[in-house]
C-alpha positions in Angstrom: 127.9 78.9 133.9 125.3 76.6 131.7 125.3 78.9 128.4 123.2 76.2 126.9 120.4 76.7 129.2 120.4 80.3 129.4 120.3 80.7 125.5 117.8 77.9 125.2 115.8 79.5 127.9 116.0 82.9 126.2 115.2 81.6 122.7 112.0 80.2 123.9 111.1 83.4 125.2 111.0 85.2 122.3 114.4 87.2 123.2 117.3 85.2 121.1 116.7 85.7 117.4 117.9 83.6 114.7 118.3 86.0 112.5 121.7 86.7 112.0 121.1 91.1 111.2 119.5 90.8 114.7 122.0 92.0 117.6 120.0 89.2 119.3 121.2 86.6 117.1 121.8 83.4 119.0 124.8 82.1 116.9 126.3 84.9 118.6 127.3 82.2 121.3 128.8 79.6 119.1 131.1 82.5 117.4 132.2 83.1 121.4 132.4 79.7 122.4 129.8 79.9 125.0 127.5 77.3 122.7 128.5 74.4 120.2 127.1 74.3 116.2 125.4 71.1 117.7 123.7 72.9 120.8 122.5 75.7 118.8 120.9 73.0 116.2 118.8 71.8 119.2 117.8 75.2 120.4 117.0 76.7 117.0 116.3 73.2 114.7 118.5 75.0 112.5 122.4 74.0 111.0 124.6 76.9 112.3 126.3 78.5 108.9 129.0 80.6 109.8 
């Protein structure tokens, strides 16, 4: 499964949040595994802070 894709895709909808209070927070997927910090930089053009 391409996490990366279906994150990206679901950030630029509107549905991933980078808010990290939101329970659609997309560093969600880098605390899993499912994402690297460095892919969630390119979906968000934000440094992931644990």
């Amino acid at each position: 499964m391409n996490w990366y894709a279906i994150v990206k895709r679901y950030y630029d909808m509107g549905i991933y949040k980078i808010d990290p209070a939101d329970p659609m927070y997309v560093g969600q997927f880098v605390q899993l595994g499912k994402i690297t910090e460095e892919q969630y930089k390119e979906i968000t053009n934000i440094d992931f802070e644990a």
